[in-house]
Residue, then its C-alpha position, 0 to 999 in steps of 0.5 A: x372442435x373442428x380439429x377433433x371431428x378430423x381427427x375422428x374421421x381420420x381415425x375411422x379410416x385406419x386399418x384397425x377400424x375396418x377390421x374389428x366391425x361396425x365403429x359406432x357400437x358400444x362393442x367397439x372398444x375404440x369406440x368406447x375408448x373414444x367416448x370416454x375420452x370426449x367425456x373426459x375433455x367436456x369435462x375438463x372443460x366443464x370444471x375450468x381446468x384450461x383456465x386453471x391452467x392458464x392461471x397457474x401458467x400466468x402465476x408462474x409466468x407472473x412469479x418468474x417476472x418478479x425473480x428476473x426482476x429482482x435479479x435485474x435489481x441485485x445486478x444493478x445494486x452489484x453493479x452500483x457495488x463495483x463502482x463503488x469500490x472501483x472508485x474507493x480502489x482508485x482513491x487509495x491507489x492515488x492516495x497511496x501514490x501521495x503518500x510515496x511522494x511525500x515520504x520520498x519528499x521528507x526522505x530526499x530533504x532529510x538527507x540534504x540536511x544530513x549532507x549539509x550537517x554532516x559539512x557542518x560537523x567536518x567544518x567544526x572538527x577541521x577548525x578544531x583540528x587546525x586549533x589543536x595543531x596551532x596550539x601543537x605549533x606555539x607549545x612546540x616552539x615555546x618548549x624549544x625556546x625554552x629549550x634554548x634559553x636553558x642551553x644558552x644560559x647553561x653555556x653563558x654560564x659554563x663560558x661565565x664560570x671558565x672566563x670568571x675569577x674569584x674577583x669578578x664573581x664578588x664585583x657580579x655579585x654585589x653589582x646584583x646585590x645593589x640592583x635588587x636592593x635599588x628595585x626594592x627600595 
């Protein structure tokens, strides 16, 4: 109330005042202006229009404290998120990391055994190849033997034939007559 009698008092000393005639008169316009204008504030105040006011300023205020408060809940609920999916990354990332060390495991181990099969297989096929070539040996010399025998007993014969007379053919043969007949019997 202080503040609007200074503010009064201040305004009946301006220029404008003085020259439109006696302020405190229903002919003076500002004077008019003036009332009407504390009216209007006693009014307002009459009505409870500054507790209005305030109330619907408290209920804002009241409204934009649960928003925030409901932006902190969402914030720590996103926050408690990312961890947890932060924690679910880490997890398939070790996981995975395992699972590259196994298959690495298994593919080092398979191609040991492959190695050591692969020995296996050239060891049999070696053995194989030195028993083929054995078998090549004593077919080879047996087949020259035989070729031996064959010319020995064509030449013994040739020289046998060129040696022997008419005679000595009959004494062989019965001699071999009487030595198959003595086994015989």
């Amino acid at each position: 109330m202080k503040k609007l009698i200074a503010s009064l008092v201040a305004l009946s000393a301006t220029p404008a005042f003085a020259a439109g005639g006696p302020f405190f008169s229903l002919y003076n316009t500002n004077f008019v202006v003036l009332l009407a204008f504390i009216v209007f504030i006693g009014i307002l105040l009459k009505v409870g229009a500054p507790g209005k006011l305030t109330g619907m300023l408290d209920a804002r205020a009241a409204q934009i404290k649960a928003e925030l408060d409901e932006a902190k809940a969402l914030r720590e609920e996103a926050k408690a998120l990312l961890a947890s999916y932060d924690a679910k990354q880490k997890e398939v990332q070790e996981q995975s990391a395992r699972i590259i060390a196994s298959a690495k495991e298994e593919a080092e181990a398979a191609a040991k055994q492959a190695k050591e099969d692969l020995k296996a297989s050239i060891a049999r096929r070696l053995a194989a190849a030195e028993d083929q070539i054995a078998s090549a040996e004593a077919s080879a010399l047996r087949q020259v033997r035989e070729s031996a025998i064959s010319v020995a007993v064509a030449a013994a014969g040739e020289v046998l034939a060129k040696q022997a007379s008419a005679e000595s053919a009959a004494a062989s043969i019965d001699a071999a007559i009487a030595q198959v007949d003595a086994k015989f019997h």
